[in-house]
MDAnalysis code that builds the backbone (N, CA, C; Angstrom):
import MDAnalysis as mda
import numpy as np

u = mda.Universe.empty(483, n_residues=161, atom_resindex=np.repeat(np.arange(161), 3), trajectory=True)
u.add_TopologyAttr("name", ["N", "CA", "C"] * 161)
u.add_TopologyAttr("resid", np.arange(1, 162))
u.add_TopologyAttr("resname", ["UNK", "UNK", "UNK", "UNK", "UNK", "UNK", "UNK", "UNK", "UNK", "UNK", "UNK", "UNK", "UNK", "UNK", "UNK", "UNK", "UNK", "UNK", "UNK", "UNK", "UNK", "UNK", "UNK", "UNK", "UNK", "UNK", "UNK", "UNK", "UNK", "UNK", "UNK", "UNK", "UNK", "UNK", "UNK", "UNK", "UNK", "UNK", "UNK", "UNK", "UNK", "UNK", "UNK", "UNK", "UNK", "UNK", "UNK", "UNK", "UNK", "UNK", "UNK", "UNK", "UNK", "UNK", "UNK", "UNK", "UNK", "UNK", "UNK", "UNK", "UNK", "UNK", "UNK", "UNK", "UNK", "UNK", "UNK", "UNK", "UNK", "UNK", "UNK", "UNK", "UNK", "UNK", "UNK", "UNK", "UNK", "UNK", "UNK", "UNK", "UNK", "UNK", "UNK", "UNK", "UNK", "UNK", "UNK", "UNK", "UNK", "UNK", "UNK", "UNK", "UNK", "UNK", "UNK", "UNK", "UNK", "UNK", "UNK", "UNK", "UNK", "UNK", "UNK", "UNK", "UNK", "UNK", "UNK", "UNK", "UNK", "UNK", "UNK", "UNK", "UNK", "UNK", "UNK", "UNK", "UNK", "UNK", "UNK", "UNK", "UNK", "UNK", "UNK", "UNK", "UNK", "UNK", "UNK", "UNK", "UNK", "UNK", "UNK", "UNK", "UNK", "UNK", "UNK", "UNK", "UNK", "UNK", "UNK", "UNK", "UNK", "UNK", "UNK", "UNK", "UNK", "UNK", "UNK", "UNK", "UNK", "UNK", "UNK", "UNK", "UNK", "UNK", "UNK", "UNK", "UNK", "UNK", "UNK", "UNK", "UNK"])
u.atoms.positions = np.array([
    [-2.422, -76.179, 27.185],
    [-1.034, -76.008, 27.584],
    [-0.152, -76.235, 26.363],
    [0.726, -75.428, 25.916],
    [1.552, -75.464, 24.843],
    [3.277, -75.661, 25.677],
    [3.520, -76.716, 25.220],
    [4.472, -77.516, 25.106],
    [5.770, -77.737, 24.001],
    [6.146, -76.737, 23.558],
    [7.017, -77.153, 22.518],
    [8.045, -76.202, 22.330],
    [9.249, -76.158, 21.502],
    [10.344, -75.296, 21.145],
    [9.944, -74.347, 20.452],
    [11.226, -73.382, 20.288],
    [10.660, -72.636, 19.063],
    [11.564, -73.709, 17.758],
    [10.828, -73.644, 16.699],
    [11.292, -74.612, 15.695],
    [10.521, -75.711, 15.254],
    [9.905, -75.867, 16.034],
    [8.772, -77.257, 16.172],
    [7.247, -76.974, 16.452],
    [6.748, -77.467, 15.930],
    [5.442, -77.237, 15.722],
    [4.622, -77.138, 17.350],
    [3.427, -76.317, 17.291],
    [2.574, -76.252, 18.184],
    [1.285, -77.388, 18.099],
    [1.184, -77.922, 19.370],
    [-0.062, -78.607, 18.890],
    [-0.974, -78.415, 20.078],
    [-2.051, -78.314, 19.475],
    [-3.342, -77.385, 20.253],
    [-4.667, -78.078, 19.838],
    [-5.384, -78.697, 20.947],
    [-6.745, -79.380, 20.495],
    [-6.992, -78.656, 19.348],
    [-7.980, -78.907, 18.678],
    [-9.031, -78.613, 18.009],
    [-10.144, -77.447, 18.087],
    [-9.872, -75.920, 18.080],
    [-11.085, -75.473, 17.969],
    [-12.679, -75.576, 17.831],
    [-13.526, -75.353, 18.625],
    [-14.642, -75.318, 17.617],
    [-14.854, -74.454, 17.147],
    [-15.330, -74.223, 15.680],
    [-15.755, -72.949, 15.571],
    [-17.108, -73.503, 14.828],
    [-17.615, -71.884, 14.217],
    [-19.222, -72.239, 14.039],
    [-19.152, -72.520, 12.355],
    [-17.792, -72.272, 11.547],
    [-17.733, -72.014, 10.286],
    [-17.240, -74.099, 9.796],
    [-17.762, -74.437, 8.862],
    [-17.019, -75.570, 8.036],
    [-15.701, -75.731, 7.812],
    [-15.277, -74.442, 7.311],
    [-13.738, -74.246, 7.037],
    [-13.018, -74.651, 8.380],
    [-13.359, -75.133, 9.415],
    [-12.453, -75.575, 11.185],
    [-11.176, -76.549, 11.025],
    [-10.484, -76.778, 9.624],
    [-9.427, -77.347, 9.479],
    [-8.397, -76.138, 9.132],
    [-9.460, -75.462, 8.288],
    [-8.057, -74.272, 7.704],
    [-8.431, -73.298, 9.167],
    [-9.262, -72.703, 9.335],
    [-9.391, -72.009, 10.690],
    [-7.954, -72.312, 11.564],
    [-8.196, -73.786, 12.088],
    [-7.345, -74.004, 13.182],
    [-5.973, -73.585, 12.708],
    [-5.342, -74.313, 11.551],
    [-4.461, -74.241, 11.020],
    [-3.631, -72.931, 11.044],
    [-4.413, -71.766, 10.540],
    [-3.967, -70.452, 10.569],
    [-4.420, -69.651, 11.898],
    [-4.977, -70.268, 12.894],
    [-4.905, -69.649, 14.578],
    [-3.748, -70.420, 14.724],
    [-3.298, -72.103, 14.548],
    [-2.132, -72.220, 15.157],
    [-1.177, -71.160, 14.682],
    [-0.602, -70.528, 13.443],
    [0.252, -70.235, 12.773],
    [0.309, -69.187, 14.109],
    [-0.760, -68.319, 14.047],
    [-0.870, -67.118, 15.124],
    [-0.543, -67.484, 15.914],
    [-1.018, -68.399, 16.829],
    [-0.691, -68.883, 18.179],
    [0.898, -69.351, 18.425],
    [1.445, -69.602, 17.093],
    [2.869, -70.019, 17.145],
    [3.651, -68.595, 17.388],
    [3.296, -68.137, 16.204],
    [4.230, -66.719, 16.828],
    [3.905, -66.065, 17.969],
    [2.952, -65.886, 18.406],
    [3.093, -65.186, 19.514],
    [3.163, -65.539, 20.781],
    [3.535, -67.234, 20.870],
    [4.111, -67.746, 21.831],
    [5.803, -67.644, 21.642],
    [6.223, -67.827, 20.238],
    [7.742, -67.242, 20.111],
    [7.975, -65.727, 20.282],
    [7.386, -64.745, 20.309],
    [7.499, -63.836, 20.613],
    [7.974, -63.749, 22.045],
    [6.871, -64.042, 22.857],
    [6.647, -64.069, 24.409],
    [8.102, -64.807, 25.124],
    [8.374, -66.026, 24.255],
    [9.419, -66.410, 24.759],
    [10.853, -65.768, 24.714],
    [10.713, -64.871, 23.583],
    [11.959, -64.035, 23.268],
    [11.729, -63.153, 24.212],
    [10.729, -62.245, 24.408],
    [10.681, -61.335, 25.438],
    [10.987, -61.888, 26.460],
    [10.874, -63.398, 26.912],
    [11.204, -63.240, 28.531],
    [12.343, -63.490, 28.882],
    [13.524, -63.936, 27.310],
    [14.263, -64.493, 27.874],
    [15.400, -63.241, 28.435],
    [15.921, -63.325, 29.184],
    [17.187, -61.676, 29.485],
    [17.963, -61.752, 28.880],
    [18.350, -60.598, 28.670],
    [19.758, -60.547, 27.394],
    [20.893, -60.533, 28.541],
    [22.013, -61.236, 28.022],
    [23.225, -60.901, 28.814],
    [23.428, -59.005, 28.831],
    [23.472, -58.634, 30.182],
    [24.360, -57.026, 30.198],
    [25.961, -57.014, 29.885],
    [25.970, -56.095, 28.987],
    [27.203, -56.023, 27.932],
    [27.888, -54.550, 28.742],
    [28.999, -54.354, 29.341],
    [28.977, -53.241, 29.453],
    [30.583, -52.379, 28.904],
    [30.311, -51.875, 28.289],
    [31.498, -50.880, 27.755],
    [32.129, -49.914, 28.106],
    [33.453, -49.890, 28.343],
    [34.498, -49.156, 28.698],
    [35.200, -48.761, 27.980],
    [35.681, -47.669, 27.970],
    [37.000, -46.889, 27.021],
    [37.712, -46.339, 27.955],
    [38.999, -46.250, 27.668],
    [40.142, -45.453, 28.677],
    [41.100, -45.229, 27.378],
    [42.103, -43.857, 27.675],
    [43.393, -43.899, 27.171],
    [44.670, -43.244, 28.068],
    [45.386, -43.204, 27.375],
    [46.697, -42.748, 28.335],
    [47.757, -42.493, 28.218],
    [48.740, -41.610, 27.840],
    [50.297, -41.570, 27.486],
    [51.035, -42.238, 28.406],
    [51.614, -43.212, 27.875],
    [52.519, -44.082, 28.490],
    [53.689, -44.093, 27.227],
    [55.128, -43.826, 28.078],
    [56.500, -43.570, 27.558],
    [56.045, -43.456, 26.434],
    [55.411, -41.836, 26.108],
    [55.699, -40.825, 25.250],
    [54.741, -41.923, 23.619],
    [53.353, -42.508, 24.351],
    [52.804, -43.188, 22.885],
    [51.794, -43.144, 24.245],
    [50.363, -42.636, 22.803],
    [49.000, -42.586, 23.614],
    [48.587, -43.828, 22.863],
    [47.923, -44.631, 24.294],
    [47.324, -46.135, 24.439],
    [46.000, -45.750, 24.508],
    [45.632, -46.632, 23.974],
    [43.743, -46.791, 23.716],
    [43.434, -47.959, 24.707],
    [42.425, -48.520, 25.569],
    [42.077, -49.040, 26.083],
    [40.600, -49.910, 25.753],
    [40.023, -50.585, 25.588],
    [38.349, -51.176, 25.207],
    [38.376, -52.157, 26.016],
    [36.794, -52.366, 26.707],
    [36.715, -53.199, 27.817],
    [35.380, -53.224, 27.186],
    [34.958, -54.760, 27.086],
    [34.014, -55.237, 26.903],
    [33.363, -56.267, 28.073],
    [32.351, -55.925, 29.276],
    [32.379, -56.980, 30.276],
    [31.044, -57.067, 30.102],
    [31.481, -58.614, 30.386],
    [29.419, -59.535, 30.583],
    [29.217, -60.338, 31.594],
    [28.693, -60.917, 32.027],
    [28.730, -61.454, 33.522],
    [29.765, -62.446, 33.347],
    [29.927, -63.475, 32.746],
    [31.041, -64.714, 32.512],
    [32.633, -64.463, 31.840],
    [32.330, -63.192, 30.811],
    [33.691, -63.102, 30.349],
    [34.396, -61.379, 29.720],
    [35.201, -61.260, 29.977],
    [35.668, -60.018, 29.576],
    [36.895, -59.724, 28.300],
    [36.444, -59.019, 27.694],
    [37.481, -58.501, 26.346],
    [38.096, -57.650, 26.682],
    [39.227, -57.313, 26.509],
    [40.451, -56.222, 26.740],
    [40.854, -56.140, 25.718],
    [40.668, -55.319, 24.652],
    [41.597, -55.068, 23.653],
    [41.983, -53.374, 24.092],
    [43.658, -53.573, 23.208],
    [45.098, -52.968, 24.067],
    [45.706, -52.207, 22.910],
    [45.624, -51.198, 22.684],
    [46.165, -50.521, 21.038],
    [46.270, -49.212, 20.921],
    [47.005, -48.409, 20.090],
    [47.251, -47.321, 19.379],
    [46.648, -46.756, 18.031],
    [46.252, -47.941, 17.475],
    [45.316, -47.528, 16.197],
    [44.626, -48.749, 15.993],
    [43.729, -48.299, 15.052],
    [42.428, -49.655, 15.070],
    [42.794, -50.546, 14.352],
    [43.128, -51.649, 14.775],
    [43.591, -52.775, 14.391],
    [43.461, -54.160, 15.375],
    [43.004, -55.235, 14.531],
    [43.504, -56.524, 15.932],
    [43.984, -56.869, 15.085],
    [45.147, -56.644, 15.796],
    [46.148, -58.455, 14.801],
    [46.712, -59.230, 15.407],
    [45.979, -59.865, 16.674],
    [46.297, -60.893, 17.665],
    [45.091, -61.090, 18.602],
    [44.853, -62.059, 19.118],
    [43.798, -62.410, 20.151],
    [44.060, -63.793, 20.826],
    [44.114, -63.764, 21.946],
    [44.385, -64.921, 23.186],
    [42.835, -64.982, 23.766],
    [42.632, -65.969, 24.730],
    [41.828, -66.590, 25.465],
    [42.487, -67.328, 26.868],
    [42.091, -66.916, 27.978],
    [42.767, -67.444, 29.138],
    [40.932, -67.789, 29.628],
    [41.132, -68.906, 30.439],
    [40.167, -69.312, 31.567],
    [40.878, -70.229, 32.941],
    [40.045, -70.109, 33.678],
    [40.203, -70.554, 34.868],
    [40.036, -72.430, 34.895],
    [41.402, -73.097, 35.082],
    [40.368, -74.500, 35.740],
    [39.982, -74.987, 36.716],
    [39.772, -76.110, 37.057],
    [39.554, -76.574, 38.603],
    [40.933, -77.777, 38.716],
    [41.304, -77.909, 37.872],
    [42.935, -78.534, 37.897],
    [44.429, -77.960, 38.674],
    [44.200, -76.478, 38.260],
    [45.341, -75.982, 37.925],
    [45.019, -74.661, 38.747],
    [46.345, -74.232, 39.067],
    [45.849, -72.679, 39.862],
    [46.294, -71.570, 38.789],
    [47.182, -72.366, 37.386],
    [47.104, -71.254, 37.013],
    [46.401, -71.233, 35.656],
    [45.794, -70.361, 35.448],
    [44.630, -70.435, 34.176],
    [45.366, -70.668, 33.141],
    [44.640, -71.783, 32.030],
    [45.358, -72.510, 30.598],
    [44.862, -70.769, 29.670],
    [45.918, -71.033, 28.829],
    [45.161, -69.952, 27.664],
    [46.159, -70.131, 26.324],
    [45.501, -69.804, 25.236],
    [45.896, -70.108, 23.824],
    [45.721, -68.833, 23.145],
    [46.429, -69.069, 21.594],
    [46.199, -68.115, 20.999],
    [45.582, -67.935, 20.089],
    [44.010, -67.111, 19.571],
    [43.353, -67.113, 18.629],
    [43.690, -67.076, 17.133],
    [44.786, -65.761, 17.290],
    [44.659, -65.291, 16.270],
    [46.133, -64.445, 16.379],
    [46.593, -64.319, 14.982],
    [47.808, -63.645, 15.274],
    [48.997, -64.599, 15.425],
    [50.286, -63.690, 15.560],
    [51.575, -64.393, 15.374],
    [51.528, -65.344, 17.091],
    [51.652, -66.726, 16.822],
    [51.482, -67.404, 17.793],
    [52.909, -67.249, 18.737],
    [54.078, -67.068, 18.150],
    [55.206, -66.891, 18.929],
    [54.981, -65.558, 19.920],
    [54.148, -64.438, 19.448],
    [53.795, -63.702, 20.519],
    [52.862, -63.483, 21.878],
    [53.744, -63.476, 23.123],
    [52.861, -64.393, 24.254],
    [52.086, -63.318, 24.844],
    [52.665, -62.204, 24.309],
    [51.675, -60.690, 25.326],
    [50.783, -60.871, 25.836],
    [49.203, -61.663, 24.218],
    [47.854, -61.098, 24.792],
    [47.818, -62.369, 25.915],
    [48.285, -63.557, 25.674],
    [48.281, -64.519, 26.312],
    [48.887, -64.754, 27.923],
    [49.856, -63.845, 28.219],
    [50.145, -63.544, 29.395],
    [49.481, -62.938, 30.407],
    [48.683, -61.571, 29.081],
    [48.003, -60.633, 29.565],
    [46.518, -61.165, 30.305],
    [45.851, -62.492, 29.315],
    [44.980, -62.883, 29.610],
    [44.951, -63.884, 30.922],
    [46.205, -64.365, 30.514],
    [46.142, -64.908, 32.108],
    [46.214, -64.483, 33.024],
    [46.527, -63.505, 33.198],
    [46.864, -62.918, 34.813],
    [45.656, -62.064, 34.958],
    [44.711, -61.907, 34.148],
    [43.353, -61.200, 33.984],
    [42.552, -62.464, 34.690],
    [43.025, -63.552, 34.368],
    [41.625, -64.583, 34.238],
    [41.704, -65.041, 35.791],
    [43.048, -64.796, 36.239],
    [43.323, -65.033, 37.875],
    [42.682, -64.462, 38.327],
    [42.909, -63.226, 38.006],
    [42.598, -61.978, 39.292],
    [40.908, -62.300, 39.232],
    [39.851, -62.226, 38.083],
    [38.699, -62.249, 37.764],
    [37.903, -63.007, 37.955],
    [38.732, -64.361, 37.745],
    [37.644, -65.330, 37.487],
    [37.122, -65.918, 36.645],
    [36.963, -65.208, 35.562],
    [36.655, -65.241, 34.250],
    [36.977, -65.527, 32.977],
    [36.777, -65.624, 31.804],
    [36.833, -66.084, 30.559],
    [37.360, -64.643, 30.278],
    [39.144, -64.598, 29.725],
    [39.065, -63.282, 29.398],
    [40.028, -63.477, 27.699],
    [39.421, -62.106, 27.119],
    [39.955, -61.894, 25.714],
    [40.401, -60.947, 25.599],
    [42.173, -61.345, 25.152],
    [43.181, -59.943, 25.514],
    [43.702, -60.218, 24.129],
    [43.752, -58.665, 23.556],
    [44.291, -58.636, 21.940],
    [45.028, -56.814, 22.255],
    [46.364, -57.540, 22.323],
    [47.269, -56.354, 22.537],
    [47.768, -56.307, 21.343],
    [47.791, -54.924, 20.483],
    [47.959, -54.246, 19.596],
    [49.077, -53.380, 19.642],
    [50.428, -52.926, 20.139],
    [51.366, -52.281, 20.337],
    [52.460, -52.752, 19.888],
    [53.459, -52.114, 19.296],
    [54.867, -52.823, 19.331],
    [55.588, -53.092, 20.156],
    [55.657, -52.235, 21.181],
    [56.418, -52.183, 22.075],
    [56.112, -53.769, 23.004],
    [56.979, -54.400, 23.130],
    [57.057, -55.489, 24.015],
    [57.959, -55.937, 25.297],
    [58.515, -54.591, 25.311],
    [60.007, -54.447, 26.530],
    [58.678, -54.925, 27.895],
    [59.673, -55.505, 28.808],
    [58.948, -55.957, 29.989],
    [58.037, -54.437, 31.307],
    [59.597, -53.473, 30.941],
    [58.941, -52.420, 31.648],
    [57.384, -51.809, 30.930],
    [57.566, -51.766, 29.728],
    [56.336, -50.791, 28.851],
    [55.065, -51.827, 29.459],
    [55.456, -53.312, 29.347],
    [54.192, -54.168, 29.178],
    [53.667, -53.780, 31.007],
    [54.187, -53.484, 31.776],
    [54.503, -53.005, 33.492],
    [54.023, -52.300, 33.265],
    [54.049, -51.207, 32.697],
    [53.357, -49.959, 32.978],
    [51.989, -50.011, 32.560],
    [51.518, -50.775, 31.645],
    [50.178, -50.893, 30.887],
    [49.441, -52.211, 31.765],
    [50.016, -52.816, 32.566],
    [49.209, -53.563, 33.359],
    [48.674, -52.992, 34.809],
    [49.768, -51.972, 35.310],
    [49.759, -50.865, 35.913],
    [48.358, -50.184, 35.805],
    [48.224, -49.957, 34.684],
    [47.297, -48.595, 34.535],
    [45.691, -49.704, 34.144],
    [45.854, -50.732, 33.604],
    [44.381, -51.538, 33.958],
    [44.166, -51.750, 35.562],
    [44.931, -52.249, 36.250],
    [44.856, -52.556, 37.483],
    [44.151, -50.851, 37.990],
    [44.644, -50.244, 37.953],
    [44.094, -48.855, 38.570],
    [43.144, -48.407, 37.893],
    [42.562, -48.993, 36.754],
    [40.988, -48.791, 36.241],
    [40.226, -49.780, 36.829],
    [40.459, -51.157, 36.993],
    [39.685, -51.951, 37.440],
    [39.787, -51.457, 38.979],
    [40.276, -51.276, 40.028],
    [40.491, -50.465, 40.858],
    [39.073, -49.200, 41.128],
    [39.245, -48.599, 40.421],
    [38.360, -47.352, 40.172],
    [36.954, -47.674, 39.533],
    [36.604, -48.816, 38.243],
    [35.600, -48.935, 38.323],
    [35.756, -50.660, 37.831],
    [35.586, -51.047, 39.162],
    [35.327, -52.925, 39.099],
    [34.107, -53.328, 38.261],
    [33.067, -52.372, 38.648],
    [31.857, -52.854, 37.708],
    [31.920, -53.115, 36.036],
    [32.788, -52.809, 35.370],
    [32.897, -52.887, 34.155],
    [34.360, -53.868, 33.728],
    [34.800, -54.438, 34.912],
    [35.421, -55.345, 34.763],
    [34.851, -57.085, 34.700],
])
């Protein structure tokens, strides 16, 4: 019975074998026997399912890009017009509070977008969510219309939310 991490040594009676050399023998079957018990363990372990979404959309006369990154515990929303992050929030759920805490990663901290955005994501979901809105536009209606149009994707396909 093998008992141990990966990182840490295997230890395994003693072979017999029929040769003198039964110190180096063992030595280099453990080596074998190590990897291909780390192997086995990598194979069994499951990978988180990652699943990817793209959407876009003309909203007041500027086409929006959409990216949805969902895994069973947490979801990415990044929100943009050209490829860029230059902001990132984090919202989660507590057992304190009904309304989810969230901070800002990255980016101009006086801007509350992705952070608004993430919270009201992390309500509806459940989840650990990462919102990095990329747009200039920050008028209350524009940010309405673009929460609008996630709601009616998550709507249409929940599974990738």
């Amino acid at each position: 019975m093998y008992t141990a991490w990966i990182g840490r040594d295997w230890e395994e009676p003693a072979a017999q074998t029929e040769s003198e050399g039964c110190l180096q023998h063992v030595t280099c079957r453990d080596a074998s026997v190590r990897m291909r018990r780390m192997e086995e363990y990598v194979a069994a372990v499951p990978l988180p399912a990652i699943s990817l979404h793209n959407f876009s959309e003309k909203i007041s006369e500027q086409q929006v890009h959409f990216h949805v990154m969902g895994m069973a515990d947490c979801l990415l929303l990044w929100i943009g017009a050209t490829p860029t992050l230059s902001n990132l929030a984090v919202a989660m759920c507590n057992r304190f509070d009904q309304i989810p805490v969230s901070t800002s990663l990255l980016g101009d901290m006086s801007d509350t977008t992705s952070s608004a955005f993430a919270q009201r994501l992390a309500k509806k979901t459940k989840k650990q969510v990462f919102v990095s809105y990329n747009l200039p536009h920050a008028d209350g209606n524009f940010i309405l219309l673009i929460e609008n149009r996630i709601k009616k994707e998550m709507e249409s396909f929940p599974e990738k939310f």
